[in-house]
ROKEVO-821231 format. One record per atom (N, C-alpha, C): residue in three letters; y, z, x. Coordinates in steps of 0.02 Angstrom, whole numbers, plus 50000, padded with zeros to 5 digits. Layout:
<recs>
ALAYZX/...
</recs>
This chain:
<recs>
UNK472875220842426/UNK472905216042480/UNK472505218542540/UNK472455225342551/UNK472215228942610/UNK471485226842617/UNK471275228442538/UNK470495228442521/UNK470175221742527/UNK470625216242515/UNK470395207942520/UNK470165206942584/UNK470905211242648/UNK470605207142710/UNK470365211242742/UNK469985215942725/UNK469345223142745/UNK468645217442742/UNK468725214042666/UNK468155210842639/UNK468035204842687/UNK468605202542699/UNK468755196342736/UNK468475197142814/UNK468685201842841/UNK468425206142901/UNK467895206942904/UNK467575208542857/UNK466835211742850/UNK466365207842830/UNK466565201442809/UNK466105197642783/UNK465535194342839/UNK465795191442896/UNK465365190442959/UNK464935196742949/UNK465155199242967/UNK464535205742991/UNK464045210342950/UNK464175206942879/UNK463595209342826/UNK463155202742833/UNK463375197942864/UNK462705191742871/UNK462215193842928/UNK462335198142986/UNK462115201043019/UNK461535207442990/UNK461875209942962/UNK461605215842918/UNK460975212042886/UNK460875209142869/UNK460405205542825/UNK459775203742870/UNK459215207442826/UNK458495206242867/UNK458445196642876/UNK458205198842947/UNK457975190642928/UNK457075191042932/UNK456855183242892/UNK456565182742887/UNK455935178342955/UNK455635184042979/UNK455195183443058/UNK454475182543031/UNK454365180842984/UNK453595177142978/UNK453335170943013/UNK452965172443040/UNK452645166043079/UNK452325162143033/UNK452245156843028/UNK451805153142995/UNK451325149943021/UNK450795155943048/UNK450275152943073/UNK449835149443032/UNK449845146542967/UNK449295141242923/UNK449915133442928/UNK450465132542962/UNK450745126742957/UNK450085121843004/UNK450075117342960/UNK449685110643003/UNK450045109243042/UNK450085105743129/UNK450505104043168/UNK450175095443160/UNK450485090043161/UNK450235083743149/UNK449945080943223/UNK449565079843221/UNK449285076543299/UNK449105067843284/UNK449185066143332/UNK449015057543336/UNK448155057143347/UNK447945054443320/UNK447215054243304/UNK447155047743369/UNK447535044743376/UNK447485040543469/UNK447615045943535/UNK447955051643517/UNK448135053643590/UNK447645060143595/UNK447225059043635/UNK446695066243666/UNK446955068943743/UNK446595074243758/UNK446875075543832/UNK446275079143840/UNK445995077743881/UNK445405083443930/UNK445555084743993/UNK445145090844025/UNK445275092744074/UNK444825095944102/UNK444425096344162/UNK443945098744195/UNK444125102144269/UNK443615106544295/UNK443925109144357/UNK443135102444383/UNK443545098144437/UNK443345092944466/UNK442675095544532/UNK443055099644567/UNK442675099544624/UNK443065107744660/UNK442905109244680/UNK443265115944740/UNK442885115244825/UNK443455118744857/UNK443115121944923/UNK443725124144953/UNK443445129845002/UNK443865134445045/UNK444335128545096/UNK445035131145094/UNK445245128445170/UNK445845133845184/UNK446005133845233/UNK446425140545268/UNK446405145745227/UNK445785150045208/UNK445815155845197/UNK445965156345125/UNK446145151545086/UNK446295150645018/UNK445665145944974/UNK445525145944926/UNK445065142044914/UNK445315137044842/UNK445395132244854/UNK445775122944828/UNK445255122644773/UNK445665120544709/UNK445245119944675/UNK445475113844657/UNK445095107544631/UNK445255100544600/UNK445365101344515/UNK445725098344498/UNK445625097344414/UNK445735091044413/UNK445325086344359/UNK445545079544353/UNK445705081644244/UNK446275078244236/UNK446525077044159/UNK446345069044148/UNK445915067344101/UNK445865062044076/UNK446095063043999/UNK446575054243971/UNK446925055943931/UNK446815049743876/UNK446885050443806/UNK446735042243771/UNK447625043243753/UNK447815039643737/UNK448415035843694/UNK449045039243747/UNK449195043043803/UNK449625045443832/UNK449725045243917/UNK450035043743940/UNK449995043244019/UNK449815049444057/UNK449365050744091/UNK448865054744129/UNK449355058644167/UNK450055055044192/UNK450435056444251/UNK450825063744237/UNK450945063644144/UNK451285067844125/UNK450935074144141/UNK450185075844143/UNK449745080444164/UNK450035086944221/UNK450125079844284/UNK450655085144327/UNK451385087944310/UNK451515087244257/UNK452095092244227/UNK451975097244224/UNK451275100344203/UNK450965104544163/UNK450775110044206/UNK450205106544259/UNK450085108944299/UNK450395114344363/UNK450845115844346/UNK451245120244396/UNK451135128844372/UNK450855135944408/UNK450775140544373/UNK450895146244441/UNK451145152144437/UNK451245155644471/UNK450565157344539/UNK450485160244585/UNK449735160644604/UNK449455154544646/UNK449725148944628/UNK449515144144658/UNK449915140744731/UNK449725138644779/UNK450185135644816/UNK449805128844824/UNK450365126644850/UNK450045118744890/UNK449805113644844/UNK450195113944800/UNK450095110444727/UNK450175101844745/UNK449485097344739/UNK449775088744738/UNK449385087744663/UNK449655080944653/UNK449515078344580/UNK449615070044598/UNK449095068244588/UNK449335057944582/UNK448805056144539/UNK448895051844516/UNK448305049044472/UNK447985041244507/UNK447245043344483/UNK446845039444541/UNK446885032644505/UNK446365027844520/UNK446255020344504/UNK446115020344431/UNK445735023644418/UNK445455025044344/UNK445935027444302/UNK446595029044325/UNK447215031644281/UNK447035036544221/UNK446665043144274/UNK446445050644289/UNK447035053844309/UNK447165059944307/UNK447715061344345/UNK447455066444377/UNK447315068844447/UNK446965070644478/UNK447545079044520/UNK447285086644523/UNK447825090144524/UNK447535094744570/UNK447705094144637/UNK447545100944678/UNK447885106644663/UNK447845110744684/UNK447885117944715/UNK447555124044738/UNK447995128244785/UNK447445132344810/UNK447765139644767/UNK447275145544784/UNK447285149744751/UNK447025153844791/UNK446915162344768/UNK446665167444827/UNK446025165744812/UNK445515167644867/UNK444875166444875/UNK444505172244817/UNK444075173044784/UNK443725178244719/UNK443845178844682/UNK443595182544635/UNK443835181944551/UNK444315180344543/UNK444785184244573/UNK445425186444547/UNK445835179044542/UNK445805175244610/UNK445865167144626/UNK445605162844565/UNK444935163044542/UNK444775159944513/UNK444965160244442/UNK444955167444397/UNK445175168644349/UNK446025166444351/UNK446375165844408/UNK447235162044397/UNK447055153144379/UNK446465150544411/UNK446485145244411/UNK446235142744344/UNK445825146244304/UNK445615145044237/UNK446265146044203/UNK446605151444218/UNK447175152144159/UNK447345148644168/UNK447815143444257/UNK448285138744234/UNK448155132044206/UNK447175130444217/UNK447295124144189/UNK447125126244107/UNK446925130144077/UNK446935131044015/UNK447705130143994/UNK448375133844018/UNK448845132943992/UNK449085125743999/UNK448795121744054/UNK449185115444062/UNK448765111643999/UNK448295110443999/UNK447675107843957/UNK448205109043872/UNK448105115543871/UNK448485115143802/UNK449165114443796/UNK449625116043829/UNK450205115143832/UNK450455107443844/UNK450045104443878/UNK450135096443852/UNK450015092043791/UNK449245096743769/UNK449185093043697/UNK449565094043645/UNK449945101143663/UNK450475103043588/UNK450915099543600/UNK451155099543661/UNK451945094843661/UNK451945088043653/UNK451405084743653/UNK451275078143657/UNK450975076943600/UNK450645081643540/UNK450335079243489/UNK449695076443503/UNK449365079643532/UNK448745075843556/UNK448295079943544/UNK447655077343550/UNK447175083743510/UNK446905083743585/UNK446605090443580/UNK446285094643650/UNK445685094343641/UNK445325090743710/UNK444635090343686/UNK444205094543737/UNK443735097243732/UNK443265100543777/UNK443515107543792/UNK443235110043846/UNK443415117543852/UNK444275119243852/UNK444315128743852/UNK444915128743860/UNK445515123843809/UNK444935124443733/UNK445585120043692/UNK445475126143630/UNK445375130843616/UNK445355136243579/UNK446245137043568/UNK446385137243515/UNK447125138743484/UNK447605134543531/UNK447465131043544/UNK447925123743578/UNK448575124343554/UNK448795125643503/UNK449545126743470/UNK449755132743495/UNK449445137543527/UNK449735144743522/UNK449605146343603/UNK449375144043624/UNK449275144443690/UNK448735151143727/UNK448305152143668/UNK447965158143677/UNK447355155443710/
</recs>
């Protein structure tokens, strides 16, 4: 009887014991909508208080542009606006430190927004900054 509820006891915690299986499956196809694209460009820049503003406009087929400014938010940046213009563009300030260092934050964040919208939305990534779009590399 002792030995049943040892087994009984112990049974949770040999499921623990047990390797699990941590393979990524980086060859899974992820399905994308062959209507929904997303691009993204750095629009325009210039200096103002000592920081230097950079524009991004996201143009989008089969998905609302607006969702763009979800995306767009990344450490580094302040003074963040987002509205989408007449052309239903969605148009995304922010400023950043002035030199490389500024500029290389501002490539990372719209690369991550750029792809991080097309994975979650199923949309295929078009133009620069769409290299491993699923993985966020």
């Amino acid at each position: 009887m002792k030995l049943s509820a040892l087994i009984i006891l112990a049974s949770p915690l040999l499921a623990f014991a047990a390797p699990a299986n941590t393979a990524v499956a980086n060859d899974v196809a992820i399905a994308r909508d062959d209507r929904c694209e997303i691009d993204a460009w750095r629009d325009s820049n210039w200096s103002k208080g000592g920081l230097q503003r950079y524009r991004v406009k996201f143009r989008t087929k089969g998905v609302d542009a607006k969702k763009a400014c979800d995306y767009y938010k990344c450490h580094g940046m302040s003074w963040r606006q987002c509205w989408v213009d007449e052309n239903g563009d969605a148009i995304a300030d922010g400023n950043y430190a002035k030199g490389p260092g500024g500029l290389t934050a501002h490539k990372s964040c719209m690369k991550f927004a750029k792809q991080a919208f097309a994975a979650q939305n199923s949309c295929h990534c078009v133009g620069d900054f769409c290299k491993g779009a699923t993985k966020f590399d």
